[in-house]
C-alpha positions as CSV (number, residue, x, y, z in Angstrom):
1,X,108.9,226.4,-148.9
2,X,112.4,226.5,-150.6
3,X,114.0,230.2,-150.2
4,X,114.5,230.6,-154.1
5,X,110.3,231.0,-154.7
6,X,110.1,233.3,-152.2
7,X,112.4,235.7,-154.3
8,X,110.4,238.5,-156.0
9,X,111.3,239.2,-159.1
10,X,114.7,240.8,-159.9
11,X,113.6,244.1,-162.0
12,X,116.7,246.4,-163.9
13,X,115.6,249.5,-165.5
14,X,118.1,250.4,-168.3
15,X,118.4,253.5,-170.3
16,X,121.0,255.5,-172.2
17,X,121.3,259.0,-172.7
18,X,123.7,261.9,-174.0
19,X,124.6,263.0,-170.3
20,X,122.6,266.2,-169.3
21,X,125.2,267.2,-166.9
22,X,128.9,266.2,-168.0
23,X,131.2,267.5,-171.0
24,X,134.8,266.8,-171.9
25,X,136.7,269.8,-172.6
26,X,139.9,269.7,-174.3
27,X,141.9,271.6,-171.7
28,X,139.3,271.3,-168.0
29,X,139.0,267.7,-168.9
30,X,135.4,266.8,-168.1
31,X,133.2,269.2,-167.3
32,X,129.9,269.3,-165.3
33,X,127.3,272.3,-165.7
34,X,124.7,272.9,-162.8
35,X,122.2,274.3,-164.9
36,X,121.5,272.4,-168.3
37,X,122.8,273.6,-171.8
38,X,121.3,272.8,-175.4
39,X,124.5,270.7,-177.4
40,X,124.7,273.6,-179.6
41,X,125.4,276.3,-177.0
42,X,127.8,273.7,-175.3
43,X,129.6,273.2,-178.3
44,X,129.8,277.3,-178.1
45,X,132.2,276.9,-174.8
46,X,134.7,274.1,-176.3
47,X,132.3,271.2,-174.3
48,X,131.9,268.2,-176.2
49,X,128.7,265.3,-175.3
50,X,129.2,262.3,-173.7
51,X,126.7,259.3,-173.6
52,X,125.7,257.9,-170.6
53,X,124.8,254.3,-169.9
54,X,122.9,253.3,-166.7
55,X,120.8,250.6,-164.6
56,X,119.3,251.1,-161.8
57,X,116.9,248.7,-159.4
58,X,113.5,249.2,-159.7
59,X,112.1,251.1,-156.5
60,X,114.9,251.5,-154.9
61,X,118.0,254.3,-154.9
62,X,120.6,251.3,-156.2
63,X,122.2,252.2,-159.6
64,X,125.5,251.8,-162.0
65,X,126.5,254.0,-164.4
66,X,129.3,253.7,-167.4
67,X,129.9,256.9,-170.0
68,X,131.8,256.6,-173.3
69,X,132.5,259.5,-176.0
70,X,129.4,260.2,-178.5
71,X,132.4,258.6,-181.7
72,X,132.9,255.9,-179.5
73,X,129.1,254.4,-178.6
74,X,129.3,251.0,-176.5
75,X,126.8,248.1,-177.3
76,X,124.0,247.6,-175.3
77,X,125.3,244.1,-174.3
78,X,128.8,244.5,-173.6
79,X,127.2,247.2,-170.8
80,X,125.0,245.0,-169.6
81,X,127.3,242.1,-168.9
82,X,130.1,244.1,-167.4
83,X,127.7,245.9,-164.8
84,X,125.7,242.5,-164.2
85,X,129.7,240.6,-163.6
86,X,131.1,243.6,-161.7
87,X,128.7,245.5,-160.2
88,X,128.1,244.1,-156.2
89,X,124.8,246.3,-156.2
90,X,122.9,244.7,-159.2
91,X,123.0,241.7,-157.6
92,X,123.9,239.9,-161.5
93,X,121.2,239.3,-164.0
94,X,117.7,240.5,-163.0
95,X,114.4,238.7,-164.2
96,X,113.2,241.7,-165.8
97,X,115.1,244.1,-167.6
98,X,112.8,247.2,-169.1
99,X,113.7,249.4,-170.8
100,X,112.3,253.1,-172.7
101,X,110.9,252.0,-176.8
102,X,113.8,254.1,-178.0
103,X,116.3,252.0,-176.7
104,X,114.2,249.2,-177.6
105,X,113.8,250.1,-181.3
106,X,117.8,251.0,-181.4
107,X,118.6,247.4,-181.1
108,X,115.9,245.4,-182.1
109,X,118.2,242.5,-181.4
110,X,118.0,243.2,-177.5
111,X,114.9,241.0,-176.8
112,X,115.7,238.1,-178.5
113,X,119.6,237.8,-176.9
114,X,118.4,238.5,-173.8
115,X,116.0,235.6,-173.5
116,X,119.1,233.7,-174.3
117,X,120.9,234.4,-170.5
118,X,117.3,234.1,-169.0
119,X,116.2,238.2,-169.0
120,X,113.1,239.4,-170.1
121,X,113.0,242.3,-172.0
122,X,110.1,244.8,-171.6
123,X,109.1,248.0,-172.5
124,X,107.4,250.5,-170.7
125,X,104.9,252.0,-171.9
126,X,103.7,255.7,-172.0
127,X,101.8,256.0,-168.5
128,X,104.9,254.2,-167.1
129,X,106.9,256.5,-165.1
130,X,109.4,254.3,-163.6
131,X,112.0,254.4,-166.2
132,X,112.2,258.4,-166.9
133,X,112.5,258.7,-163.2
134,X,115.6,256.1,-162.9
135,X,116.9,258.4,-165.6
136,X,116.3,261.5,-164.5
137,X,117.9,260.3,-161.0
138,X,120.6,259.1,-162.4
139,X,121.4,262.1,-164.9
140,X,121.2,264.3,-161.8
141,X,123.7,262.1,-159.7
142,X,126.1,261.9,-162.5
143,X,126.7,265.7,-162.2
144,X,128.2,265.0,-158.4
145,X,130.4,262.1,-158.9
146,X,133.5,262.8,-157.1
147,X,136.7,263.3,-159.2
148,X,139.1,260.0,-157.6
149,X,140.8,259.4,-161.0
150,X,143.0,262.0,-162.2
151,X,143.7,261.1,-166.1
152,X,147.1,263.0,-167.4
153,X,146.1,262.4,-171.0
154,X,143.4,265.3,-171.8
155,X,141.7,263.7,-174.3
156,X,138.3,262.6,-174.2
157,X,138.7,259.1,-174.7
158,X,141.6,258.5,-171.5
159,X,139.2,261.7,-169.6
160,X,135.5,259.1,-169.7
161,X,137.4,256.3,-168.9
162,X,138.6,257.9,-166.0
163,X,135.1,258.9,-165.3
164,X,134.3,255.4,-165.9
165,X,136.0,254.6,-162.5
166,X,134.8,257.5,-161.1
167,X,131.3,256.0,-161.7
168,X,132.1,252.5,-160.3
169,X,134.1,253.4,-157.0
170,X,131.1,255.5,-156.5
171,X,128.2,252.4,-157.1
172,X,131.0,250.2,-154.8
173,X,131.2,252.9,-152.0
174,X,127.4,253.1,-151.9
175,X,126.7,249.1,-152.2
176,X,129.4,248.4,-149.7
177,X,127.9,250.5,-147.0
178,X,124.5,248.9,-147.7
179,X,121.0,251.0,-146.2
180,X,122.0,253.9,-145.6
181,X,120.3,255.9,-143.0
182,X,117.4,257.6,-145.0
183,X,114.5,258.5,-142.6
184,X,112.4,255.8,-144.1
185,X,112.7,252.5,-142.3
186,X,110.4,250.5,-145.1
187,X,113.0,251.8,-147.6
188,X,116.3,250.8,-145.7
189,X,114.5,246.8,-145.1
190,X,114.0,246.5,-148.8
191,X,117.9,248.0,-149.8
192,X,119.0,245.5,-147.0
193,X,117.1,242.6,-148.6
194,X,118.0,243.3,-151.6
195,X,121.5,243.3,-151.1
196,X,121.3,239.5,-149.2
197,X,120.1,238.4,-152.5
198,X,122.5,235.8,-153.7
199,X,124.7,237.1,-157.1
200,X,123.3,235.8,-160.2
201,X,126.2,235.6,-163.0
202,X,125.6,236.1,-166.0
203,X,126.0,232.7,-168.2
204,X,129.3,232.9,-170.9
205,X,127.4,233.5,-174.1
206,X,129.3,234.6,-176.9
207,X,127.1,237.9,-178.2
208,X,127.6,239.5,-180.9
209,X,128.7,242.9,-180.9
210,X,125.8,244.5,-182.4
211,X,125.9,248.4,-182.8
212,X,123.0,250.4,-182.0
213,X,121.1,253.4,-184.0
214,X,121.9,256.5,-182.7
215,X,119.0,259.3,-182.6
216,X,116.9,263.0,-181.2
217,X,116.1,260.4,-178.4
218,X,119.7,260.6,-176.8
219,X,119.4,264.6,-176.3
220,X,115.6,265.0,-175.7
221,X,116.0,266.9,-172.8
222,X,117.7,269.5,-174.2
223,X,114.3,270.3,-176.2
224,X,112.5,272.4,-173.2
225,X,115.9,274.1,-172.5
226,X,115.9,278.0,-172.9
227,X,118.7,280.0,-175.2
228,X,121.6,279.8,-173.8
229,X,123.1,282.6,-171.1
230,X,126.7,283.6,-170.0
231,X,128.6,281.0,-167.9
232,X,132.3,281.0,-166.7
233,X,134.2,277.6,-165.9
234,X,134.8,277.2,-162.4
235,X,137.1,274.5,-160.0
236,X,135.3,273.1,-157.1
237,X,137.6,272.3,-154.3
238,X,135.1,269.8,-153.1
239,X,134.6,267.4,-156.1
240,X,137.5,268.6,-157.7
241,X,135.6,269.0,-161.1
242,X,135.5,272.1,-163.2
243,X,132.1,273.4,-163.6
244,X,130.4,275.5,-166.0
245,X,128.0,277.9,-164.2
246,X,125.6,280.4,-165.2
247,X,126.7,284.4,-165.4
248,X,129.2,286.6,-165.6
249,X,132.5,285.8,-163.6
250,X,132.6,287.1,-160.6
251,X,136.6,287.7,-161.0
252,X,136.3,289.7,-164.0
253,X,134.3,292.2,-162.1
254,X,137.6,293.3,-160.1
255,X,139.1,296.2,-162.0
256,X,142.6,295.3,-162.2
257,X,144.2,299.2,-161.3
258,X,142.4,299.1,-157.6
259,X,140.7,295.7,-156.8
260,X,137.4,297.9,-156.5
261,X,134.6,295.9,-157.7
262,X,132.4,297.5,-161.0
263,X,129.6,299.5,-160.0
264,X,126.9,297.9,-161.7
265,X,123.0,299.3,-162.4
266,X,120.7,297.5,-160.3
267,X,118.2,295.6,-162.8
268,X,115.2,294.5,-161.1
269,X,112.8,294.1,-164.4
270,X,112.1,291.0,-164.0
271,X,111.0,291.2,-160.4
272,X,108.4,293.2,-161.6
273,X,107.5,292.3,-164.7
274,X,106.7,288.7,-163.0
275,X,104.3,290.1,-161.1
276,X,103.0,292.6,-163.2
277,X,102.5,289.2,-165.5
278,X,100.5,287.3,-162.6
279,X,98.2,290.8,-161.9
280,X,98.0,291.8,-165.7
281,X,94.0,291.3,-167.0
282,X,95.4,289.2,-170.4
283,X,97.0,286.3,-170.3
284,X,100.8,285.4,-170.4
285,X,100.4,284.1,-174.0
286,X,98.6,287.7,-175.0
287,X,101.3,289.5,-173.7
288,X,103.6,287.6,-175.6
289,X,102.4,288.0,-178.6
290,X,102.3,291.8,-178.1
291,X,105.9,292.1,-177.3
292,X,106.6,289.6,-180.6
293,X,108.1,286.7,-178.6
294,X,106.7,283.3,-177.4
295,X,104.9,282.4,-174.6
296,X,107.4,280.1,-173.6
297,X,110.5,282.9,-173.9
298,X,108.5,284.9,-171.6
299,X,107.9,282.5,-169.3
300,X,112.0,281.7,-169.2
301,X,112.3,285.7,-168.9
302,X,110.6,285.9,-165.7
303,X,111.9,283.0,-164.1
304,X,115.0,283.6,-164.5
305,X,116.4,281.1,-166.8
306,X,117.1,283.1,-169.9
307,X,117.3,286.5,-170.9
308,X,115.6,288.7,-173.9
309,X,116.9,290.1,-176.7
310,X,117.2,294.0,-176.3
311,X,114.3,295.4,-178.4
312,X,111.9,292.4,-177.2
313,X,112.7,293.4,-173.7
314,X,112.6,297.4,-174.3
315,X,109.2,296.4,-176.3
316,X,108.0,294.4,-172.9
317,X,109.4,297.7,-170.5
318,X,107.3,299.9,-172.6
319,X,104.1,297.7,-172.7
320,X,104.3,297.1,-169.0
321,X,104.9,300.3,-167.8
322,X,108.2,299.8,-166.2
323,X,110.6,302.9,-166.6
324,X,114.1,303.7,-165.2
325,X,113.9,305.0,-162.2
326,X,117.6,307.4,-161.7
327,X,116.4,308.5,-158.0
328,X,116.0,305.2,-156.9
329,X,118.3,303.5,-159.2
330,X,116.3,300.8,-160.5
331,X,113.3,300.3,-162.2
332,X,110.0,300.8,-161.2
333,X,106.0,300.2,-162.7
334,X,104.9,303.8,-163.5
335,X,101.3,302.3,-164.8
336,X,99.0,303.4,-164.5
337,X,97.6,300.2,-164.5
338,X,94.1,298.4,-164.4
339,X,95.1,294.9,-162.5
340,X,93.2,291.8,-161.3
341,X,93.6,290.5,-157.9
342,X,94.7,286.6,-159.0
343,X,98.1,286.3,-156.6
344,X,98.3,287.5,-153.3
345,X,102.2,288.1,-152.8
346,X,102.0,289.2,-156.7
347,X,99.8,292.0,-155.9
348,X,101.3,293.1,-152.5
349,X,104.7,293.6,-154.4
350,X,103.5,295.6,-157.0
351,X,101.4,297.5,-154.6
352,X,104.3,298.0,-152.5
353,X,106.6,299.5,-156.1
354,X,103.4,301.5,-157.3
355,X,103.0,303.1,-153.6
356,X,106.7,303.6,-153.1
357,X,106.5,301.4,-150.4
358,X,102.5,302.4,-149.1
359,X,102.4,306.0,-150.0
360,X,98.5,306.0,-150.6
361,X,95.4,305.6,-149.1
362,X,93.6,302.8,-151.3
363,X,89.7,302.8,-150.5
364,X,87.6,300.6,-152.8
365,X,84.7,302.6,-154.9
366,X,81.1,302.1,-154.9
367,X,78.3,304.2,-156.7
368,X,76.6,307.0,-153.5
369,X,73.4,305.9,-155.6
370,X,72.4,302.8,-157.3
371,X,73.7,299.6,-157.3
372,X,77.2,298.3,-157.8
373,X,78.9,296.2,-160.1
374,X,77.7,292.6,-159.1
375,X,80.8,291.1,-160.6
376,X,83.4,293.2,-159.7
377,X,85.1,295.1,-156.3
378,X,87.0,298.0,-157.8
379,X,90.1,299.1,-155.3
380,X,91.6,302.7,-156.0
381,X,95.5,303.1,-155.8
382,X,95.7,306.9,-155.3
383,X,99.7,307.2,-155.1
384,X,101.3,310.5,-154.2
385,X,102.5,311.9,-156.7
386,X,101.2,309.4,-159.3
387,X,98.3,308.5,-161.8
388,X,96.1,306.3,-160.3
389,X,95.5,302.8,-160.7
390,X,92.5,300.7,-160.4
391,X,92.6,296.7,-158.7
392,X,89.7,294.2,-159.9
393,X,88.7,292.3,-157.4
394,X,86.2,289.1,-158.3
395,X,83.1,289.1,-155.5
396,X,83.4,286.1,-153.6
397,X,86.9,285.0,-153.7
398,X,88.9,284.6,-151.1
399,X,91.9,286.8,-152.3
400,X,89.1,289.9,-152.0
401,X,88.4,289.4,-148.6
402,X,92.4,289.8,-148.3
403,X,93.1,293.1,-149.9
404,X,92.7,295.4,-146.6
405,X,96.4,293.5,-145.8
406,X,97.4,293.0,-148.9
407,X,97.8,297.3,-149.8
408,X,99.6,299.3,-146.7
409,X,97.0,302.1,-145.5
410,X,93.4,300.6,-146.7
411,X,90.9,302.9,-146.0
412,X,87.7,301.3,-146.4
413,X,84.6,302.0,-148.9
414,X,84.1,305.1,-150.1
415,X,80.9,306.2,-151.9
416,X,81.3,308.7,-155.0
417,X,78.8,310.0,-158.0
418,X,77.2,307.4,-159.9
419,X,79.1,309.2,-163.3
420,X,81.9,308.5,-162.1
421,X,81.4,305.4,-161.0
422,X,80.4,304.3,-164.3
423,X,83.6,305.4,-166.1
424,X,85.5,303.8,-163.5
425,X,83.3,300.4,-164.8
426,X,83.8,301.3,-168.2
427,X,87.3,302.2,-168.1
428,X,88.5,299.0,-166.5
429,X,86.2,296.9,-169.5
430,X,88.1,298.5,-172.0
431,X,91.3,298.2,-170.5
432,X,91.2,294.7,-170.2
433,X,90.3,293.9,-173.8
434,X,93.5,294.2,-175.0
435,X,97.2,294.1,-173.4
436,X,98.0,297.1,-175.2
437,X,95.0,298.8,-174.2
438,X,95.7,298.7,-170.4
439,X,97.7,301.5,-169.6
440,X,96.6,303.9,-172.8
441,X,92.6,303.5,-171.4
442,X,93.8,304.6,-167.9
443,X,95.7,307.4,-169.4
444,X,92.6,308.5,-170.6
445,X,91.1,308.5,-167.6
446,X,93.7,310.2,-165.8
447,X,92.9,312.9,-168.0
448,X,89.3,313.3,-168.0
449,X,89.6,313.5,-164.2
450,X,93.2,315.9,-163.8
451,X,91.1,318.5,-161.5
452,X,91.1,315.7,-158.9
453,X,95.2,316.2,-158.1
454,X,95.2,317.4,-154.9
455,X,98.4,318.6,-153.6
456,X,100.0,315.5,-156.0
457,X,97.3,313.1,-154.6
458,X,94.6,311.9,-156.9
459,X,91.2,311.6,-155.2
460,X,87.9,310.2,-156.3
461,X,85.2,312.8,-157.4
C-alpha cells in the first residue's frame, strides 16, 4: 500500500487573540503579567495590547505563534503561509485547518482561498473543545517565552517583532529536539511520527491581502476577569522579561531612614469570611445581595482575586460578625452564629476562631422528654467567655457522623428540658430565614437565657 494513504489527515487549529498575557510598555518594553488584567486597567499601568496569532497541531503539544501591535493587524493569510514555509514543526500545509466562527466570520474570504492551496477550512462548533484548548495553551505559553532578542528601539512596533523571534527560536528549539520526554509513551510515538512526516509547501499563489474585522471576540477573556488590584513591575533574572505582578511592592515597604520593614495589621477577613460563607445557612448569592454587591464580587473577594470597596466590605464584617480583634491582632468571628455543617475543613476553621483554638466543650442537644427533631442534629458551641453558637447538622450525612473530630473537646449528647429545646429548634428556623436574621435571632437567645453564664461559660438549661 503506497506510504502517502496511510497518512492521516494533517489537522491545524488556528486562532487569533489579543494576548492575555503580554503588553508593550513604552519604557519595560514588553511586558508579561502572571495574573490576567481587563485592557482597561492595563491601559491604567502604561501597557498597551498586542494580538496574538497561533497554530497549533491537533492533539498534540506542537505549536507556532507570531504577535503584531493591535494598529498594526496581520492578515490571516500572510500568517498562515509564513508559519506553513518556515515553521519545521507544522510540517507545511495541513489537510484541515479549523478554526473558532469568529475568526471564520472576520474573513469570510478564508474558506474559499484556502481551497485554492488544497486546505479545508472548518469550523468548530459549540461542543467542540479542541480549539479553545489550543488557545488557551498557547495564551499560557506565550507568557514564558524567553527574552533571546533584545530590541534597542522601545517602541512597540521594533519590541513585537523582537518577540516575533522570540516566538520562532522558541517553536525551532522545541521541533528540533523532537519528543520530548513527557511520561506518556503513546504521546512521544505520535510527536515522533508526526515530525517524520514529509514537509508539504505551500503552492506560490498570489493572495490578496485581505484585512480582517476586528471585534469583543479578540479580548473575550478579559470578560470573567475581576476589578483590577495593585501590581508593581518586576525583572525576572530568569526570562529576562519585566513582569507585572499582583500587590504592593515589596521594596516600598523598606522605610528608607532604617531599612526596617513597615509593621503592617494582620488582615485575615477573608480567611474567615470564606468559611463563614461555606457554613452560613443562606446562600452566597443571599449574602450578596445583603451586603449590596454581586455574587460574583463576592466570590472574587474570598478567593482572593480582587478586593472590596470599603463600605461593601465594613457592610460584609458587620453582617458576618467578624470584628477587630486588638489582643490578638487580627480579626476574629464574634457570632454568635447559627451554622450548617456543609464543609468539613470549613467548619473545623471557624470552630477553631470561635473557640479560640478549642476553648469549649461542644455537646449536641436533645429534648430529656419527647422526641427530637427528625431533620436536624443541633451541636452547642459553648465558648468561654462567648455567646453561644448553635451547628445544624442534617441526619444522615456523612459530614454529621464527623463532627466529634471536627470541634476540639466534643462531649457527647446531652439531654436538657423539652422548653428549651424547642427554642433552640425555633431559634435556628428563624435564623436561617434571612442572612440578616442570623446573628440578631441568636442575640435574642443569648438573652433570654443570660442566667446560664457560668463563670463566662454558657451552659444548656
Amino acid at each position: 500500500m503506497d506510504s502517502q494513504t496511510q497518512q492521516p489527515n494533517r489537522e491545524h487549529h488556528f486562532y487569533v487573540s489579543t494576548a492575555k498575557f503580554l503588553f508593550h510598555h513604552s519604557q519595560h518594553g514588553i511586558v508579561a503579567v502572571r495574573d490576567p488584567i481587563r485592557l482597561a486597567d492595563a491601559a491604567r499601568h502604561g501597557l498597551n495590547p498586542i494580538i496574538l496569532y497561533g497554530l497549533t497541531v491537533a492533539g498534540l503539544p506542537i505549536r507556532w505563534l507570531t504577535f503584531s501591535p493591535v494598529g498594526q493587524r496581520r492578515a490571516f493569510r500572510e500568517v498562515l503561509l509564513t508559519a506553513w514555509r518556515n515553521a519545521e514543526g507544522l510540517r507545511g500545509l495541513p489537510d484541515i485547518l479549523r478554526v473558532n466562527r469568529y475568526v471564520a466570520q472576520a474573513d469570510p474570504m478564508l474558506a474559499e482561498d484556502m481551497g485554492k492551496i488544497g486546505v479545508r477550512l472548518e469550523v468548530a462548533d459549540a461542543k467542540d473543545k479542541t480549539v479553545p484548548a489550543s488557545l488557551r495553551s498557547a495564551q499560557e505559553a506565550s507568557g514564558w517565552l524567553s527574552k533571546r532578542h533584545a530590541s534597542v528601539d522601545p517602541s512597540q512596533t521594533a519590541c513585537v517583532e523582537a518577540l516575533c523571534r522570540d516566538a520562532l527560536d522558541d517553536h525551532d528549539w522545541r521541533a528540533s529536539r523532537g519528543p520530548l520526554s513527557l511520561s506518556n509513551r503513546k504521546l512521544e510515538e505520535k510527536i515522533e511520527r508526526w515530525l517524520e512526516l514529509p514537509m508539504q509547501q505551500p503552492a506560490s499563489i498570489p493572495f490578496e491581502e485581505m484585512d480582517w474585522e476586528a471585534g469583543s471576540w479578540l479580548s473575550s477573556w478579559e470578560t470573567s476577569l475581576p476589578p483590577d488590584q495593585p501590581r508593581y513591575f518586576h525583572h525576572d533574572g530568569m526570562s529576562r522579561r519585566t513582569w507585572l505582578l499582583l500587590g504592593e511592592d515589596p521594596l516600598e515597604d523598606i522605610d528608607d531612614d532604617d531599612d526596617i520593614p513597615v509593621y503592617k495589621e494582620h488582615d485575615n477577613t477573608v480567611e474567615i469570611a470564606k468559611n463563614l460563607v461555606a457554613c452560613w445557612p443562606n446562600s452566597p448569592k443571599e449574602i450578596a445581595a445583603a451586603v449590596g454587591i454581586t455574587l460574583r464580587q463576592l466570590q472574587w473577594f474570598i478567593s482572593e482575586r480582587s478586593t472590596l470597596a470599603p463600605s461593601a466590605r465594613f457592610d460584609l464584617q458587620r453582617l458576618l460578625g467578624i470584628e477587630y480583634d486588638e489582643r490578638m491582632g487580627g480579626y476574629t468571628p464574634v457570632g454568635p452564629y447559627v451554622l450548617i455543617a456543609k464543609k468539613g475543613q470549613a467548619l473545623e476553621a471557624i470552630y477553631q476562631e470561635i473557640s479560640d483554638g478549642g476553648n469549649a466543650w461542644p455537646c449536641e442537644l436533645v429534648p430529656a422528654q419527647g422526641a427530637a427533631d427528625p431533620s436536624w442534629r443541633y451541636v452547642l458551641i459553648n465558648a468561654y467567655g462567648k455567646r453561644p453558637t448553635f451547628i445544624m447538622a442534617p441526619r444522615g450525612d456523612a459530614i454529621t457522623e464527623r463532627l466529634p473530630d471536627l470541634v476540639m473537646n466534643y462531649e457527647g449528647i446531652r439531654p436538657v428540658s423539652p422548653a428549651f429545646y424547642r427554642d433552640v429548634v425555633s431559634t435556628c428556623a428563624r435564623a436561617c430565614k434571612t442572612t440578616q436574621a442570623n446573628i440578631r435571632e441568636m442575640m435574642e437567645f443569648a438573652r433570654r437565657h443570660e442566667q446560664q453564664w457560668t463563670d463566662c461559660m454558657w451552659v444548656p438549661d
